[in-house]
HTML snippet that shows the backbone in 3Dmol.js (N, CA, C, O; Angstrom):
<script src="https://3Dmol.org/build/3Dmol-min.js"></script>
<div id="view" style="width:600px;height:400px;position:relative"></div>
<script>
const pdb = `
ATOM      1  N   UNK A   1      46.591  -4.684   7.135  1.00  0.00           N
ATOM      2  CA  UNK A   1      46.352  -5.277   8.437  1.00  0.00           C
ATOM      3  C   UNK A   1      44.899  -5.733   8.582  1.00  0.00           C
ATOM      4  O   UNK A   1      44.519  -6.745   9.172  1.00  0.00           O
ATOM      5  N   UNK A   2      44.216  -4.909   8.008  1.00  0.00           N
ATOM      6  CA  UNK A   2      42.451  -5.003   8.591  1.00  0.00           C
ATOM      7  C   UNK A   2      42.281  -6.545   7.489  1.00  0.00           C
ATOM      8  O   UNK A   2      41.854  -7.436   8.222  1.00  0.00           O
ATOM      9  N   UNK A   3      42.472  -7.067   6.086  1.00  0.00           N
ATOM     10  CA  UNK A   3      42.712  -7.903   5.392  1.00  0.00           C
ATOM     11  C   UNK A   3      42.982  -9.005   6.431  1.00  0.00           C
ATOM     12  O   UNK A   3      42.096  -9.799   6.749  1.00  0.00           O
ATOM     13  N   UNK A   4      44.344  -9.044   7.006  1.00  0.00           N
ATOM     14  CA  UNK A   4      44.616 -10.357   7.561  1.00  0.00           C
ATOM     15  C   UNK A   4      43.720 -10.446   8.716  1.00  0.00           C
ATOM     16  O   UNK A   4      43.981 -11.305   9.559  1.00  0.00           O
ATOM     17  N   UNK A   5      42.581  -9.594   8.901  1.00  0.00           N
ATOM     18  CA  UNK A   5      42.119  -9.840  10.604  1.00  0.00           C
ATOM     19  C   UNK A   5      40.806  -9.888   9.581  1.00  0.00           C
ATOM     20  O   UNK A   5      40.049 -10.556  10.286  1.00  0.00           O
ATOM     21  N   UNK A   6      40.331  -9.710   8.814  1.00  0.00           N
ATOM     22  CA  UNK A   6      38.754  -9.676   8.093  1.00  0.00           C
ATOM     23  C   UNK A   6      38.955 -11.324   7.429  1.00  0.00           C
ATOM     24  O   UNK A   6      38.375 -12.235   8.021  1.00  0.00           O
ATOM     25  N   UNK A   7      39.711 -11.613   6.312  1.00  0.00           N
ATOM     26  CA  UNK A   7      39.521 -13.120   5.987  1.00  0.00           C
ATOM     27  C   UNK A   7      39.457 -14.221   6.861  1.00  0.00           C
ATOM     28  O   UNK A   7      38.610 -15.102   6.710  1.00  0.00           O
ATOM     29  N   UNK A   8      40.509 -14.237   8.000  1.00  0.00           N
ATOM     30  CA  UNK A   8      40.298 -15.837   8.694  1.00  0.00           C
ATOM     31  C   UNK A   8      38.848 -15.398   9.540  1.00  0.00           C
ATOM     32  O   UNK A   8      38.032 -16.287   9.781  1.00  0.00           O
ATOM     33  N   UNK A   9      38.634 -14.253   9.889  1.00  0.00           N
ATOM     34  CA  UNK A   9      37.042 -13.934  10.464  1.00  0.00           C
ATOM     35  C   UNK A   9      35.841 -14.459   9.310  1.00  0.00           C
ATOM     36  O   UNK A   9      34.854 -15.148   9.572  1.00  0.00           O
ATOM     37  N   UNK A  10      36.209 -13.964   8.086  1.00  0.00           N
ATOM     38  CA  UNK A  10      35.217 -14.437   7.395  1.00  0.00           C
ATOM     39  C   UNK A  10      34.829 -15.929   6.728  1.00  0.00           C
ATOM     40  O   UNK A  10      33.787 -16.265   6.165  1.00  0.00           O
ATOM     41  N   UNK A  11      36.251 -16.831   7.040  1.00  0.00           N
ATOM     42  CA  UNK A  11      36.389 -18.153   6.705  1.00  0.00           C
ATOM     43  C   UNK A  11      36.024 -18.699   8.332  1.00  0.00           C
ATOM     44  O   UNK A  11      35.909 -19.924   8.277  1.00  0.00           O
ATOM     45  N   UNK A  12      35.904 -18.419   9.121  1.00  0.00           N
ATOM     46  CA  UNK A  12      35.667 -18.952  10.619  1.00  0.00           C
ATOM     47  C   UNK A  12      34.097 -19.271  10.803  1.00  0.00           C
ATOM     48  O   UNK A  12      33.449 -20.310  10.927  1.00  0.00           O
ATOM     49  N   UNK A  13      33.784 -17.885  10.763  1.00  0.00           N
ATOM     50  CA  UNK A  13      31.612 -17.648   9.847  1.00  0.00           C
ATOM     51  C   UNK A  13      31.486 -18.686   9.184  1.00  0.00           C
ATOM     52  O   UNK A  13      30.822 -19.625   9.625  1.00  0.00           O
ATOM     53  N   UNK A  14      32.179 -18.737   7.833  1.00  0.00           N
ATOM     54  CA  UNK A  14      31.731 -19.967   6.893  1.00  0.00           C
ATOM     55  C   UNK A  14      31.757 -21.160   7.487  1.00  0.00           C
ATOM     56  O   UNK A  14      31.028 -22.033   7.018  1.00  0.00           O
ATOM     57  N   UNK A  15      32.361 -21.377   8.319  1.00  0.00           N
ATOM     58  CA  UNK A  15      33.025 -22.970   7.996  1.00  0.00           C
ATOM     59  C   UNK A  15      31.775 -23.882   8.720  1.00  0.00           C
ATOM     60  O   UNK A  15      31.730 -25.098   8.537  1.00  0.00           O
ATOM     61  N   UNK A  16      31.113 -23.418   9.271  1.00  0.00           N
ATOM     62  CA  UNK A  16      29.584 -24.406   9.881  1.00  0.00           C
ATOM     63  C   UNK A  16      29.004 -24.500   8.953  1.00  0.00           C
ATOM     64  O   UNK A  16      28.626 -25.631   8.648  1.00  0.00           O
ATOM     65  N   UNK A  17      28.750 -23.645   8.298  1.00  0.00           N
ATOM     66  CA  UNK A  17      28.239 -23.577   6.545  1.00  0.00           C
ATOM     67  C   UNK A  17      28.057 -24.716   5.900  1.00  0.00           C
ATOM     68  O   UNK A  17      27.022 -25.363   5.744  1.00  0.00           O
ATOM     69  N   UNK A  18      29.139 -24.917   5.536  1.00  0.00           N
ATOM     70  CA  UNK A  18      29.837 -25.946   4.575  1.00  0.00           C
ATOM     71  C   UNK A  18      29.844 -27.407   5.620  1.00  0.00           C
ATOM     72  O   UNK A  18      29.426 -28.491   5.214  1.00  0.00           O
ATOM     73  N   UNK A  19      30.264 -27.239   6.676  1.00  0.00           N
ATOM     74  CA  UNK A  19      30.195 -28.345   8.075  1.00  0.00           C
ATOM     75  C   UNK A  19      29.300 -29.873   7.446  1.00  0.00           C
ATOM     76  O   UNK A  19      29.531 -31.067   7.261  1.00  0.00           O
ATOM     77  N   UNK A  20      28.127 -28.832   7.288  1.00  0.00           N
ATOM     78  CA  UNK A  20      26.851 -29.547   7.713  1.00  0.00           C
ATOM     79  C   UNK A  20      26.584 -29.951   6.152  1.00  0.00           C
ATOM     80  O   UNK A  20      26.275 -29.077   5.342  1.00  0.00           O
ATOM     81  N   UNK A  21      26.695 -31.066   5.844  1.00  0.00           N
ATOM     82  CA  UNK A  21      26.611 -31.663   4.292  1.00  0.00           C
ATOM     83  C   UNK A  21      24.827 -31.769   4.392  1.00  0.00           C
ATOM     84  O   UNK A  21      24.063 -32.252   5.228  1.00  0.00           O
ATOM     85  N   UNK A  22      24.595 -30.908   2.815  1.00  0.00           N
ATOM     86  CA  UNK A  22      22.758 -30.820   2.148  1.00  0.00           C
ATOM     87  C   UNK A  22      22.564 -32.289   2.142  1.00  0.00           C
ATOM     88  O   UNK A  22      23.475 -33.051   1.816  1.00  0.00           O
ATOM     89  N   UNK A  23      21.449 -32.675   2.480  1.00  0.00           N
ATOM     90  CA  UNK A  23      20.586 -34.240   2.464  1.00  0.00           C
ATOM     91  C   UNK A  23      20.902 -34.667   0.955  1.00  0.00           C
ATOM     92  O   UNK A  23      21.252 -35.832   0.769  1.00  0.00           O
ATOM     93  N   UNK A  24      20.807 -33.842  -0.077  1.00  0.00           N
ATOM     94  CA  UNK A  24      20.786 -34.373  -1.539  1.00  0.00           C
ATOM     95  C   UNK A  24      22.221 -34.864  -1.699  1.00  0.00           C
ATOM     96  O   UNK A  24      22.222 -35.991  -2.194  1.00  0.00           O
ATOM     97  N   UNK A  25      23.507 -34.374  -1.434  1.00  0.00           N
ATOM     98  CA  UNK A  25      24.709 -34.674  -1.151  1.00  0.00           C
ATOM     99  C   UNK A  25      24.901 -35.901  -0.362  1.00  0.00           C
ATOM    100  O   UNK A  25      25.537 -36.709  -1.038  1.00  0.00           O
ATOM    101  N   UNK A  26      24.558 -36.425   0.969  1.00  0.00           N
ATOM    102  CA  UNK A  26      24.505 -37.488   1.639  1.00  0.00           C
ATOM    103  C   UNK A  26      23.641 -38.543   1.022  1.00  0.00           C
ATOM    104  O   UNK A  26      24.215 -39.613   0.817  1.00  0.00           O
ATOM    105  N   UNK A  27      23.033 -38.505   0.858  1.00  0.00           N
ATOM    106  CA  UNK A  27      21.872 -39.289   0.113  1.00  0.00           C
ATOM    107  C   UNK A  27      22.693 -39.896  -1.038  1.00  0.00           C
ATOM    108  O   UNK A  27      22.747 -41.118  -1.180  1.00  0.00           O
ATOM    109  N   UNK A  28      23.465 -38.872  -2.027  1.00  0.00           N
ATOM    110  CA  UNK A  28      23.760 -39.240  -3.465  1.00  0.00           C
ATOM    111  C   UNK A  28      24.982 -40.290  -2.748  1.00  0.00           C
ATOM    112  O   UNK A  28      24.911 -41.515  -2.852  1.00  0.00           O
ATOM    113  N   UNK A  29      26.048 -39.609  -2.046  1.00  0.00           N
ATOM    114  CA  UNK A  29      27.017 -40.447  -1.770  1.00  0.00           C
ATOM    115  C   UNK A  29      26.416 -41.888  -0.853  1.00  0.00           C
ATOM    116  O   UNK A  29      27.110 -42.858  -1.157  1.00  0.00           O
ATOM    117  N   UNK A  30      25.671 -42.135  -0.158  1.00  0.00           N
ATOM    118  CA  UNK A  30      25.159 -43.460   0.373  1.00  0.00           C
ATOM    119  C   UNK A  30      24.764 -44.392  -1.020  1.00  0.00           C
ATOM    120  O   UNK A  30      24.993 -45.556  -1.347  1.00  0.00           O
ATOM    121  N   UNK A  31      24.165 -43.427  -1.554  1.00  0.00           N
ATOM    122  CA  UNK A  31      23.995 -44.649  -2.750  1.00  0.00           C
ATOM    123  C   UNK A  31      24.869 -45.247  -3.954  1.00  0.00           C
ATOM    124  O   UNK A  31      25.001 -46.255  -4.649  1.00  0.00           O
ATOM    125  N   UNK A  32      25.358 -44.012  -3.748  1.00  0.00           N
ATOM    126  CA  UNK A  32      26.846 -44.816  -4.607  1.00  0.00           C
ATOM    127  C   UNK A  32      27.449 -46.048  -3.990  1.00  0.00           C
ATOM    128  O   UNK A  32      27.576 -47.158  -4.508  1.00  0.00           O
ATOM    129  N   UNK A  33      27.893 -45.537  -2.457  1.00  0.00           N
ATOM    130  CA  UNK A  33      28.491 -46.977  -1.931  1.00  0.00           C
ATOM    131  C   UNK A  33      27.346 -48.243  -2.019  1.00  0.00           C
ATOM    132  O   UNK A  33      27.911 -49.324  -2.184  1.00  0.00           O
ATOM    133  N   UNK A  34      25.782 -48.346  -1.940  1.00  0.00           N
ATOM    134  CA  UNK A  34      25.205 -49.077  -1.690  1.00  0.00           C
ATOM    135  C   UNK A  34      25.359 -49.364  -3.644  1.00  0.00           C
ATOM    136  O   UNK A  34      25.878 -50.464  -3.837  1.00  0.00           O
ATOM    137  N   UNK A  35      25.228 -49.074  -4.166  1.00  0.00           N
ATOM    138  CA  UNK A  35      25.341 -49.446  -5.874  1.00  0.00           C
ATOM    139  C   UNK A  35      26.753 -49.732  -6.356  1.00  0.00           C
ATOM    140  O   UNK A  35      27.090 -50.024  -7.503  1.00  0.00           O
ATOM    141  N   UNK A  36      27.674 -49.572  -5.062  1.00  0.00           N
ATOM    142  CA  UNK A  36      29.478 -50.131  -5.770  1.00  0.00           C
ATOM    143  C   UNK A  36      29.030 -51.957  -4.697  1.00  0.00           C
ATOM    144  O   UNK A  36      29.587 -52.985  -5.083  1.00  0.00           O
ATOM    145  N   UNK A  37      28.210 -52.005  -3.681  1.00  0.00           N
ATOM    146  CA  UNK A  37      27.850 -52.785  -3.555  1.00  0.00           C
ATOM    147  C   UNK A  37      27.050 -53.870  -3.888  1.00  0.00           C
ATOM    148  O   UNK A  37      26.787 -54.810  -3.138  1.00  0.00           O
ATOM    149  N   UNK A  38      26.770 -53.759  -4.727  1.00  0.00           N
ATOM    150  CA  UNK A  38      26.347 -54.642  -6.447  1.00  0.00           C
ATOM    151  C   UNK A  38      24.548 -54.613  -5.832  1.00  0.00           C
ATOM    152  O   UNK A  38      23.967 -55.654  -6.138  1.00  0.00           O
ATOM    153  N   UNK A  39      23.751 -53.694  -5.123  1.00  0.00           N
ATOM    154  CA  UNK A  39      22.410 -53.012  -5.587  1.00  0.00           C
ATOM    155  C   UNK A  39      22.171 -53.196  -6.757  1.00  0.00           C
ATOM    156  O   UNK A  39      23.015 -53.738  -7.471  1.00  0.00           O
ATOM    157  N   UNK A  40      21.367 -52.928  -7.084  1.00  0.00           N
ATOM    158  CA  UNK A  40      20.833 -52.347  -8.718  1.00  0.00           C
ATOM    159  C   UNK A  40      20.468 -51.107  -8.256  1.00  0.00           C
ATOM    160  O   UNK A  40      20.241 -51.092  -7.047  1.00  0.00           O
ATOM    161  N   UNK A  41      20.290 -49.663  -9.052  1.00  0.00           N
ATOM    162  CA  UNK A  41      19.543 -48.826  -8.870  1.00  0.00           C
ATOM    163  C   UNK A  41      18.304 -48.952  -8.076  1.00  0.00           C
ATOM    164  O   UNK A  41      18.015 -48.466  -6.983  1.00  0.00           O
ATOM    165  N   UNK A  42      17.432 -49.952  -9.125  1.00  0.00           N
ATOM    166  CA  UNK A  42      16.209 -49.761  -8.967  1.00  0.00           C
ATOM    167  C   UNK A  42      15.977 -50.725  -7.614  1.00  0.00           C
ATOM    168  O   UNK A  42      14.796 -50.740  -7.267  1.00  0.00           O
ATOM    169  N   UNK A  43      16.527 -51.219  -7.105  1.00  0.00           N
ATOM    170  CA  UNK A  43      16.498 -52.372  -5.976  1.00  0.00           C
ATOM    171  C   UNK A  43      16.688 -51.503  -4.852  1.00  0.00           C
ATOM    172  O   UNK A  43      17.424 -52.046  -4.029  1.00  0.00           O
ATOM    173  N   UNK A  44      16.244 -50.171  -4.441  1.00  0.00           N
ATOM    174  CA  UNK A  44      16.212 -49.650  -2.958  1.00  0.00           C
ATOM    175  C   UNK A  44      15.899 -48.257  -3.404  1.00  0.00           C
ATOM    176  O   UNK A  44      16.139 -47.897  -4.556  1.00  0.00           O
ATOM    177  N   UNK A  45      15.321 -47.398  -2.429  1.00  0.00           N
ATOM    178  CA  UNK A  45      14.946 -46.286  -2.105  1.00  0.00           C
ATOM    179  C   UNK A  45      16.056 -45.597  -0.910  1.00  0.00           C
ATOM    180  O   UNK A  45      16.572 -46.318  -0.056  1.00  0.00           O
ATOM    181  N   UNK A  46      16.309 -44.215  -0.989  1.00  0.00           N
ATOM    182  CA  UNK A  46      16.924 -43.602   0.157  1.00  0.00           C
ATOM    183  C   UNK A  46      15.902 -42.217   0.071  1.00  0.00           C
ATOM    184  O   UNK A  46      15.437 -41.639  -0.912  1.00  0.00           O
ATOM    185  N   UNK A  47      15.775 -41.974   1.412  1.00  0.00           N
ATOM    186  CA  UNK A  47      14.752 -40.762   1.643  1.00  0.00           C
ATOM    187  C   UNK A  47      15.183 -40.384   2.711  1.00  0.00           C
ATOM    188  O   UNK A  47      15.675 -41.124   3.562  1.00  0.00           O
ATOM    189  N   UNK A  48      14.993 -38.679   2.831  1.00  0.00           N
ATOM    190  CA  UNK A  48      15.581 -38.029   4.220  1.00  0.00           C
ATOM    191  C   UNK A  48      14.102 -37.398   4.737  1.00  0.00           C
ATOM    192  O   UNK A  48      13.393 -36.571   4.162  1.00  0.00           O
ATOM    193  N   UNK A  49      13.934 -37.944   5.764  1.00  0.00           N
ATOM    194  CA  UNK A  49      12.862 -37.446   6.789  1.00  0.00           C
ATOM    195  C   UNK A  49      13.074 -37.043   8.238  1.00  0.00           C
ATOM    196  O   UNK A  49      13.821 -37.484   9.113  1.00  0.00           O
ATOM    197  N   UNK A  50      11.955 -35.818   8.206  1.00  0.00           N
ATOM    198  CA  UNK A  50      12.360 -35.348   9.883  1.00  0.00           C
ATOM    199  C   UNK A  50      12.572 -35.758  10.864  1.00  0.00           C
ATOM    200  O   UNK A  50      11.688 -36.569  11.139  1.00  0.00           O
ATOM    201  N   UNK A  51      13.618 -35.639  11.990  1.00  0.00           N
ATOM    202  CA  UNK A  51      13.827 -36.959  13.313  1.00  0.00           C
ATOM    203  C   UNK A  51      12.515 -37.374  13.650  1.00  0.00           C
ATOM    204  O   UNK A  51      12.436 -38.601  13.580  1.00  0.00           O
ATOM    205  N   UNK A  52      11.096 -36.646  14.105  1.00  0.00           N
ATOM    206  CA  UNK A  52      10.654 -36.527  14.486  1.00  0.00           C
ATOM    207  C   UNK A  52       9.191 -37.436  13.728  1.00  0.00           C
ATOM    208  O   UNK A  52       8.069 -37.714  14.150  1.00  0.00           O
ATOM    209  N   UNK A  53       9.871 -37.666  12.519  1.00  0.00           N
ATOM    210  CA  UNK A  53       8.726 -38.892  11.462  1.00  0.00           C
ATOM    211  C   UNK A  53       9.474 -40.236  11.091  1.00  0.00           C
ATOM    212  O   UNK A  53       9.055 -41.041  10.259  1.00  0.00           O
ATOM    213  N   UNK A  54      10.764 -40.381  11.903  1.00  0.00           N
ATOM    214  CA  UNK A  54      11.127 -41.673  11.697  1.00  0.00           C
ATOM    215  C   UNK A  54      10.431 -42.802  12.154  1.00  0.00           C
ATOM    216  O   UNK A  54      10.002 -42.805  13.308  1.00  0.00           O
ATOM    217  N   UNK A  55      10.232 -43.921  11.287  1.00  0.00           N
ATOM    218  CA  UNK A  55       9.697 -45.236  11.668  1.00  0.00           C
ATOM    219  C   UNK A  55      10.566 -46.368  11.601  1.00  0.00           C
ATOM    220  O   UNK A  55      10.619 -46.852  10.470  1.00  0.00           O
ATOM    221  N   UNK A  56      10.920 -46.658  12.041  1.00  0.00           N
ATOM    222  CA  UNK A  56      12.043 -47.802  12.285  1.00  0.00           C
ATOM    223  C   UNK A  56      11.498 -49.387  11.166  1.00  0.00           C
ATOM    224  O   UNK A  56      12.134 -50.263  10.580  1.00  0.00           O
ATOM    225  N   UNK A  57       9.872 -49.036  11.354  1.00  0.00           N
ATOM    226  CA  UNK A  57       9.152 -50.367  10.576  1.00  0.00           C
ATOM    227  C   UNK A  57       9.255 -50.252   9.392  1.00  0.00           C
ATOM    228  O   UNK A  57       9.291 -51.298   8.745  1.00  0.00           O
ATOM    229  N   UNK A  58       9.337 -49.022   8.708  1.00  0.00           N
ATOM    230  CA  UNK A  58       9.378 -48.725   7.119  1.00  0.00           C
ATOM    231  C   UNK A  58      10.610 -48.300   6.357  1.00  0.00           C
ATOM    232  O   UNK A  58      10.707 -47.961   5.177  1.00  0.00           O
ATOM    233  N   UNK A  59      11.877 -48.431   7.654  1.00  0.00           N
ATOM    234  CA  UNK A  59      13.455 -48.611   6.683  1.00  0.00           C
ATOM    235  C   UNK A  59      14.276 -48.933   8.110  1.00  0.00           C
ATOM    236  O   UNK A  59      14.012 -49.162   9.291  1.00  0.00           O
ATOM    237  N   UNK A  60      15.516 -48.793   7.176  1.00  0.00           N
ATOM    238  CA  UNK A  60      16.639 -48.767   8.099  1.00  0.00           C
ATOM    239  C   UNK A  60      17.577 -47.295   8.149  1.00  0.00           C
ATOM    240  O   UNK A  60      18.248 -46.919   7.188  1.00  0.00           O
ATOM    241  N   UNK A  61      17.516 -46.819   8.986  1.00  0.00           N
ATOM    242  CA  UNK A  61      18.404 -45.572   9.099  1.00  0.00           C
ATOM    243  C   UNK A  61      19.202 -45.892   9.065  1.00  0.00           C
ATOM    244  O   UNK A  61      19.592 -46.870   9.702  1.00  0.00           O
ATOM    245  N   UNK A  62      20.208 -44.861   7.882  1.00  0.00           N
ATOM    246  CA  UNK A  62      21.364 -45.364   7.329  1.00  0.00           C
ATOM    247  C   UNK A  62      22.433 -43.798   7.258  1.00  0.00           C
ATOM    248  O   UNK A  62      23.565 -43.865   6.780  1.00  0.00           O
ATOM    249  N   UNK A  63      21.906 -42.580   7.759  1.00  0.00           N
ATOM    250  CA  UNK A  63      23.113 -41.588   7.623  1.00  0.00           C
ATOM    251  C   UNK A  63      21.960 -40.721   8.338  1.00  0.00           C
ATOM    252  O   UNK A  63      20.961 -41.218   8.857  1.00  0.00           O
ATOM    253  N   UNK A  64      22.248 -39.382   8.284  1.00  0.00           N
ATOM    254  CA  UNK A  64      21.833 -38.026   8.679  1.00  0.00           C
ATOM    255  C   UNK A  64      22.002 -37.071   7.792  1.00  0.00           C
ATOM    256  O   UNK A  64      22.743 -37.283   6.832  1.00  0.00           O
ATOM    257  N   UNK A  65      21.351 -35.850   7.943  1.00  0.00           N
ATOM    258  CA  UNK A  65      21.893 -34.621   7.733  1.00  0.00           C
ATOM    259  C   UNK A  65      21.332 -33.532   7.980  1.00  0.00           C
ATOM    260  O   UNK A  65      20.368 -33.636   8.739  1.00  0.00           O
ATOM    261  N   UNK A  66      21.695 -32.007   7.443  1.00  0.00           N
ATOM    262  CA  UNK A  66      21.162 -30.948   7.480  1.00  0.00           C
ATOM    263  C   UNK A  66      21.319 -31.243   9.290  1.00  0.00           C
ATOM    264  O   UNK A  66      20.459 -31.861   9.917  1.00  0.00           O
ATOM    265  N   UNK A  67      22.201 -30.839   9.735  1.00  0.00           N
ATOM    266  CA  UNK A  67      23.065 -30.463  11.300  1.00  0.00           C
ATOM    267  C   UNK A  67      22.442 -31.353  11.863  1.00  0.00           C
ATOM    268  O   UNK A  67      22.099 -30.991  12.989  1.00  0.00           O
ATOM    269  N   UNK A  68      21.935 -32.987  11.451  1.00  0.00           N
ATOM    270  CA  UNK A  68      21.017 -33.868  12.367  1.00  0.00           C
ATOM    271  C   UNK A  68      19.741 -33.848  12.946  1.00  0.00           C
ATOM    272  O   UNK A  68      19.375 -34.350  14.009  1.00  0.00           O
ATOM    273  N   UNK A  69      18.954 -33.049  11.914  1.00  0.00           N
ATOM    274  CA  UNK A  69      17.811 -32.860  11.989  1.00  0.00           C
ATOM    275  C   UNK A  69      16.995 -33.755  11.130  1.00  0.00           C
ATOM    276  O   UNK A  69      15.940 -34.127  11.643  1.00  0.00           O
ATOM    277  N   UNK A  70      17.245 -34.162   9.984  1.00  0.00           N
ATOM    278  CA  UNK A  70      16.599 -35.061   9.073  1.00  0.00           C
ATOM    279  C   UNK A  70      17.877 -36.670   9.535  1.00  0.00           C
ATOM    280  O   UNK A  70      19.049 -36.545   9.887  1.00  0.00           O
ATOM    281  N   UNK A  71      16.834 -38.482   9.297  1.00  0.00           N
ATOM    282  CA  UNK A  71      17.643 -39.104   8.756  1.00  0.00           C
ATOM    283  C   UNK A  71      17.312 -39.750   7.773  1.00  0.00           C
ATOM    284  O   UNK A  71      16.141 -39.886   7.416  1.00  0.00           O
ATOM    285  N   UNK A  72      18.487 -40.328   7.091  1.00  0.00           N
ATOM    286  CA  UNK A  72      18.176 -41.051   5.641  1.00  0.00           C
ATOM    287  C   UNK A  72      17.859 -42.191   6.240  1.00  0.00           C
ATOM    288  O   UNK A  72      18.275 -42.590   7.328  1.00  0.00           O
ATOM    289  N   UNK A  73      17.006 -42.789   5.406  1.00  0.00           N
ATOM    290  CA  UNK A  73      15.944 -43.608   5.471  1.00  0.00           C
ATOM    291  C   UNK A  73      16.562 -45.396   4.585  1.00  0.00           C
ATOM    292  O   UNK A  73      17.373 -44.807   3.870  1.00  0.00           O
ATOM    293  N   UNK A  74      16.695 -46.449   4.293  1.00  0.00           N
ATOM    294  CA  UNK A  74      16.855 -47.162   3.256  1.00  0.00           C
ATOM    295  C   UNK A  74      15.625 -47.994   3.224  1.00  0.00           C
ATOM    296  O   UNK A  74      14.987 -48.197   4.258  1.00  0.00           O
ATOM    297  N   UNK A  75      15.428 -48.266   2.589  1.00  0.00           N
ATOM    298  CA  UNK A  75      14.634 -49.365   1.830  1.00  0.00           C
ATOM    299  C   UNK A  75      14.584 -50.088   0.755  1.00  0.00           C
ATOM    300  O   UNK A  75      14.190 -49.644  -0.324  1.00  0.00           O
ATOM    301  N   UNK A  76      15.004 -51.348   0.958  1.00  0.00           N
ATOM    302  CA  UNK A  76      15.459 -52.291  -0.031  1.00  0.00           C
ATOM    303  C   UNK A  76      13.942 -52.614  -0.815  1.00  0.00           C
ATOM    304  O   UNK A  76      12.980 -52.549  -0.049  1.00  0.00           O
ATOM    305  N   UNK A  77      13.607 -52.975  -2.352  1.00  0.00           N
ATOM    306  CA  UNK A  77      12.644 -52.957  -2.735  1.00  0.00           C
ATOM    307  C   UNK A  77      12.451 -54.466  -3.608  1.00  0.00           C
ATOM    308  O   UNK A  77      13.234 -54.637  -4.543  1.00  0.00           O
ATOM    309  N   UNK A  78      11.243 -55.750  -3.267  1.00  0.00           N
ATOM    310  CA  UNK A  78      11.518 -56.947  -3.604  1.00  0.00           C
ATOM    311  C   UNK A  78      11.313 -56.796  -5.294  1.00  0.00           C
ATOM    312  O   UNK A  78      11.492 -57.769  -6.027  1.00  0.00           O
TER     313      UNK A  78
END
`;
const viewer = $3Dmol.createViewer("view");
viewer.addModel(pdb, "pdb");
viewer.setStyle({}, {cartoon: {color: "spectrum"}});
viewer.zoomTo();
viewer.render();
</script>
């Protein structure tokens, strides 16, 4: 009994955990789609910076993460 009342308690805890996708994870997947979008690698930058150091003049915000505290950043490079 204590089993079926301890696991969905302990998967309930987790699950914000996992919720909130790591910046290195968001980041990797944005650039895949921006590189299935015929990018080159080397033709852009993605960077995750604090809400609070975004500049609108030095990219385009393009995702979030870490519970919306950081956003990814793009910058296309000539």
């Amino acid at each position: 009994m204590k089993t079926k009342i301890v696991i969905p308690l302990f998967l309930a805890l987790l699950a914000p955990a996992f919720a909130h996708a790591s910046c290195e994870s968001v980041i990797e997947e944005i650039r895949q789609k921006i590189i299935n979008n015929g990018v080159p690698k080397d033709g852009f930058s993605l960077v995750a910076v604090p809400n609070d150091e975004v500049d609108p003049a030095k990219g385009q915000v393009v995702g979030h993460c870490q519970n919306d505290t950081y956003k990814i950043i793009y910058t296309r490079h000539q």
